[in-house]
C-alpha positions in Angstrom: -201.0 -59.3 116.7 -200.0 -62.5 118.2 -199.5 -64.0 114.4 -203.3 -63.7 114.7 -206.1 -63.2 111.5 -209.4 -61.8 112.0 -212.5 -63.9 110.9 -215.8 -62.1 110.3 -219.3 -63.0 109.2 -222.4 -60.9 108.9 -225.5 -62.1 109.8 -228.8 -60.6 108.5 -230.3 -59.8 112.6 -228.4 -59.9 116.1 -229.1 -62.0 119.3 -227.9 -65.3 118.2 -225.6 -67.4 119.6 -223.0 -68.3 117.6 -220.9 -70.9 117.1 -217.8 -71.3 114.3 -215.5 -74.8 113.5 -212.7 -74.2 111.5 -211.8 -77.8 110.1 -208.8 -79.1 108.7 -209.6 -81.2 105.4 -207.0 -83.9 105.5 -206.7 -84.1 109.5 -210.4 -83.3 110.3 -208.5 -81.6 113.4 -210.4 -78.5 114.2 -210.9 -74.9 116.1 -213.9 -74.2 118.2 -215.3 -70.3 119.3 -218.5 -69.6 120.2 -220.1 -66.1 122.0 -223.4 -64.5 122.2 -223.9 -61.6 119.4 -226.9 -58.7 120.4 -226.1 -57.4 116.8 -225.3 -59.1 113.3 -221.6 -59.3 112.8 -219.6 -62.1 114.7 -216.0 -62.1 114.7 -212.8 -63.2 116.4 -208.9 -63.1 116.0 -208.1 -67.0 115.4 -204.3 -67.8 117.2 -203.5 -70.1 113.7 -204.2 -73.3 116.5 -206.7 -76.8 116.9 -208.1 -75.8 120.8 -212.0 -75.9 121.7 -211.7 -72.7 124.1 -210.3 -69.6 123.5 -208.3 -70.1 126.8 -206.4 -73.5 125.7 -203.0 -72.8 123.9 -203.9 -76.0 121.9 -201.8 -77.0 119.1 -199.9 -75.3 116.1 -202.3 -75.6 112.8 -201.6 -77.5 110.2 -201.5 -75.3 106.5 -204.0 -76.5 103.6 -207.6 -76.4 103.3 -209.9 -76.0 105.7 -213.8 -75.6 105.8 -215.6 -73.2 108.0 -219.4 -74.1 109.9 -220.9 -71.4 111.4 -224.4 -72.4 113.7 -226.8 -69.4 114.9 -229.2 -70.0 117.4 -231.5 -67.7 118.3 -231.5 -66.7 122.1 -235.5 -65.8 122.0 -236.0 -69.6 121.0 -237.6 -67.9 117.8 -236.7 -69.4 114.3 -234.1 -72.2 113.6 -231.0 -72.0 113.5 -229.1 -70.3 111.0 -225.9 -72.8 109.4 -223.7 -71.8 106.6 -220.1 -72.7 105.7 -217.2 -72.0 103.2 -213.6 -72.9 102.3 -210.5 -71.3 103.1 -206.5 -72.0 102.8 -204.0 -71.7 105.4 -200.1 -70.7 104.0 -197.1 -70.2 105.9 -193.5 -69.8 104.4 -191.6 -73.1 104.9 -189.7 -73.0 108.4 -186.2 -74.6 108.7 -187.3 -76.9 112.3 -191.1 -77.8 110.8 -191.2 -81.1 109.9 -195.1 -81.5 110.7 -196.1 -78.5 108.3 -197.9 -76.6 111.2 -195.9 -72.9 111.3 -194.4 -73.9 114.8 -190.6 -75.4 115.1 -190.5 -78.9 116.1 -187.1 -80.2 118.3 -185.8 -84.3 116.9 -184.8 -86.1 119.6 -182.6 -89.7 120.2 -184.0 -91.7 123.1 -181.6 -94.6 125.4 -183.2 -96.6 122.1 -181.9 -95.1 119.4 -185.7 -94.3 118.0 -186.4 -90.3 116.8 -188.8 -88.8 118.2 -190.3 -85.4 117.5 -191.3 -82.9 119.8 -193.7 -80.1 118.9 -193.6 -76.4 120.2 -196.7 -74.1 120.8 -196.4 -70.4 121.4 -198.6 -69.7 124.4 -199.6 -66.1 124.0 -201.1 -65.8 127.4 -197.9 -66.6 129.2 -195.5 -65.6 126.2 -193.6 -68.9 127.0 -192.8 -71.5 124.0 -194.5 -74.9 125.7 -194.1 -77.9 124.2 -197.5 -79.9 122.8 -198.0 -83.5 124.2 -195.2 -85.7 124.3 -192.3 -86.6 121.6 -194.3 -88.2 118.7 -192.0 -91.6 117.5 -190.4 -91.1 114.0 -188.9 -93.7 113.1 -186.0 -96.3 114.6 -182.3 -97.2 114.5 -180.7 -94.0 114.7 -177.9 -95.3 117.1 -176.2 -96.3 113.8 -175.6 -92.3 113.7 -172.8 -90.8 114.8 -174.0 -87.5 113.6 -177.8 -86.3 112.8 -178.5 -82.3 111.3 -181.6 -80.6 110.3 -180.9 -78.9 106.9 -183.7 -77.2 105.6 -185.1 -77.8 102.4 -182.0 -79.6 100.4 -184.5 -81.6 98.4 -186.8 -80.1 96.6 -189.8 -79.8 98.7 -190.9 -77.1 100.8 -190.7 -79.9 104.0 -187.2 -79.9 106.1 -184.6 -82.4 105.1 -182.3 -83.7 107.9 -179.1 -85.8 107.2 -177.0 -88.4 109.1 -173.9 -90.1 109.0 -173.0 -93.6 110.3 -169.7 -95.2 111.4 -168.5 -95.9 108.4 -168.8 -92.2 107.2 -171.8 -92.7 104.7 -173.9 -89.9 104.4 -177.3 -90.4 104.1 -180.9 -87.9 103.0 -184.1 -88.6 105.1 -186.4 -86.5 103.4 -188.8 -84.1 105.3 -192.6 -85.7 104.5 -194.2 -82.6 106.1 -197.0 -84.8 107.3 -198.2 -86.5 110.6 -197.1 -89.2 111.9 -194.3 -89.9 109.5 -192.4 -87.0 109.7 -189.2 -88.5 107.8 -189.3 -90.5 104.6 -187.2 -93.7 104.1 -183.2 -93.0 104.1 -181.6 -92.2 100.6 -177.4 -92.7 100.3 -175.8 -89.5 99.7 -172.2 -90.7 99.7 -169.2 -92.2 101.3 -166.1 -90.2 102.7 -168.0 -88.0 105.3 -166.1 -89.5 108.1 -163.2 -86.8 107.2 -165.6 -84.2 109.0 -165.5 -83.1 112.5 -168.4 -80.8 112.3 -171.7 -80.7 109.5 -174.3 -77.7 109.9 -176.5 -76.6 107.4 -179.9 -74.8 107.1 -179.5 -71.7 105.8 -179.3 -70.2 102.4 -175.5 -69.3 102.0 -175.5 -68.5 98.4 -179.0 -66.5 97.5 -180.7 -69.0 95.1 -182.6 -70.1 97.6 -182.1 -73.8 98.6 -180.6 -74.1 101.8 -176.5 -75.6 102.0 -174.3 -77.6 103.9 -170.6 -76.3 105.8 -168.5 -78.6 106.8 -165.5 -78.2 108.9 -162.3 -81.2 108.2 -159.7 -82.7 111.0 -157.3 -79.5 109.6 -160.0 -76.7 110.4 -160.9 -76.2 106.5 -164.1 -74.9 105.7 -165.8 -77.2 103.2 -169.1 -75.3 101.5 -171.7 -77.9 99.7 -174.3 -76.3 97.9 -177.9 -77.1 98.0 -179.2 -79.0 94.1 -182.9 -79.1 95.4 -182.7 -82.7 94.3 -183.4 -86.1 96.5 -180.9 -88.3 94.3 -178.1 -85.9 94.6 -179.1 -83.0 97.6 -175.4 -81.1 97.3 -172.9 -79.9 94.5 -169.2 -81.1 94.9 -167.7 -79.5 97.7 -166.0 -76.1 97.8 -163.3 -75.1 100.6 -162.9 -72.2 101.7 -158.6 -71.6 101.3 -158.2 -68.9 103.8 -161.0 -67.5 106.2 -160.8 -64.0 107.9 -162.9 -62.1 110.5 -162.2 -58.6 108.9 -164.0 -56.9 111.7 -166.8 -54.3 110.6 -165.7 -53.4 107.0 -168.9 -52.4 105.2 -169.4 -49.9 108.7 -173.1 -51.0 110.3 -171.2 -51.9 113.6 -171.4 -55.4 112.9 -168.1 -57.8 112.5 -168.0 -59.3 108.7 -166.2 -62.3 106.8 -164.1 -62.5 104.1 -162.8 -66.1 102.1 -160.8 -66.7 99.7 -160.8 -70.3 97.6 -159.7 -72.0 94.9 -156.0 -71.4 92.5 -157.7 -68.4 91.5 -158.1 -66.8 95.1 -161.9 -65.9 94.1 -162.8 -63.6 96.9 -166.1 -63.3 99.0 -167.5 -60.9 101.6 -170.1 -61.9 104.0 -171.5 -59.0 105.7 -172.4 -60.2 109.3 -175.9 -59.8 110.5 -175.9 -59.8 114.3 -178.2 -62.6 115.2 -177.1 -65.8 115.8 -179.3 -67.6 114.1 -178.6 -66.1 110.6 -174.9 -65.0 111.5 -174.0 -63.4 108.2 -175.9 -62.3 105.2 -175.4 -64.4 101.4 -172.2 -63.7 100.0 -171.0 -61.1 97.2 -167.9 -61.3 95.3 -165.7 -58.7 96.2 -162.2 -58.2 94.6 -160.2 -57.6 97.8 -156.6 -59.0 97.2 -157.9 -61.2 93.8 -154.3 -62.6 92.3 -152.9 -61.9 96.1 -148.8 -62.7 95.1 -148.0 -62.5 99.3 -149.6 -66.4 99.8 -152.0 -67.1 102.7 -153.9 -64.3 104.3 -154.4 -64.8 108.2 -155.9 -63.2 110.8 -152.9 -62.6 112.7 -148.8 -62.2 112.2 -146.3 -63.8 114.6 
């Protein structure tokens, strides 16, 4: 409920009041809750957030280890208190926009400066509004010598976001994702020259099923250029691939969704990419498909004038 998890302990006698910390090791940023308990279990559903009331939307967690420290008190004044406390590991599946490891997207943005800054998101389940936590944390400076900046994903290896840039010249270069506070972004690592030939870079999502996200790129002639993700930091993308002819085929595999099909290479491999109806994940990976293989007619096109 909520991306909640329940937390319980059971205590050997009620009327306590009780109070639980959930700590971050690395941080030492923690979670507060405390109630009065008239019998011996004490629980609570715990948001996945730092916040010392219940009430405060507080901030994403971070994933690792944490310890737990739980303090009874007695309400009759009778006894001492009753401490104990435990370990526990938080995991979340790597997320595309988190470059601060939390579980909650983060937007990168270029100030009048040219320094990065990183903003980071909150899902306030009281209002069911995403707010934004603080202000834009600084990453790093100089990125005015960008005429181009893209999250990717995970391009290098780590479960952390990578994003990319290119300059004026058309170098591309890799700033790895750190996945750690304050230095979300790692020192810059050359890619390549020659990227100035694209009007358009996006990347991010997992084109080809081996899970590593890609990079599309779209030249000055409107081809389709498809670099695949290596998982490495050296070299982040295979040689490019372009697609020869692209088609919207309309719904072909009949879910009342509108599909792709491509065509590259002297060899006219074929692909079908069955679209998905969200915007954010347009079309599903790719399956070979042998829809007009060895076509003799020439270029296929969505329409003939």
């Amino acid at each position: 409920m909520n991306n909640r998890v329940r937390l319980n302990w059971v205590l050997s006698h009620g009327n306590y009041t009780t109070t639980v910390e959930l700590i971050h090791k690395k941080s030492r940023q923690r979670y507060r809750y405390s109630a009065t308990q008239g019998y011996g279990s004490f629980g609570f559903l715990w948001r996945g957030n730092f916040a010392w009331t219940e009430s405060d939307p507080g901030k994403a967690a971070f994933n690792g280890d944490y310890t737990w420290e739980l303090t009874a008190k007695p309400t009759n004044g009778i006894g001492g208190d009753l401490r104990a406390s435990g370990d526990f590991k938080l995991t979340r599946t790597p997320k595309v926009h988190d470059f601060n490891n939390n579980g909650s997207p983060d937007l990168l943005v270029r100030d009048n400066r040219g320094d990065l800054r990183r903003l980071d998101t909150m899902w306030n389940v009281w209002n069911s509004k995403v707010v934004p936590v603080d202000n834009p944390e600084y990453v790093s400076g100089g990125w005015q010598q960008y005429n181009q900046i893209e999250a990717v994903g995970n391009v290098a290896g780590t479960s952390a976001p990578d994003v990319v840039s290119r300059d004026a010249s058309g170098v591309l270069w890799l700033h790895q994702g750190t996945g750690e506070e304050p230095k979300a972004l790692a020192n810059r690592l050359r890619i390549g020259p020659g990227w100035q030939v694209y009007t358009e870079l996006t990347g991010g999502s997992d084109l080809d099923g081996d899970g590593r996200a890609d990079l599309v790129a779209t030249d000055k002639r409107g081809d389709l250029w498809f670099y695949k993700g290596t998982g490495s930091a050296t070299e982040p993308f295979a040689p490019r691939r372009g697609y020869t002819d692209i088609v919207a085929i309309g719904d072909a595999n009949k879910d009342g969704r509108p599909d792709l099909y491509a065509t590259h290479g002297p060899n006219r491999t074929a692909y079908f990419y069955a679209g998905m109806g969200n915007w954010r994940t347009p079309f599903a990976n790719r399956w070979s498909t042998g829809l007009l293989v060895g076509n003799p007619y020439g270029i296929v096109f969505d329409r003939v004038s």
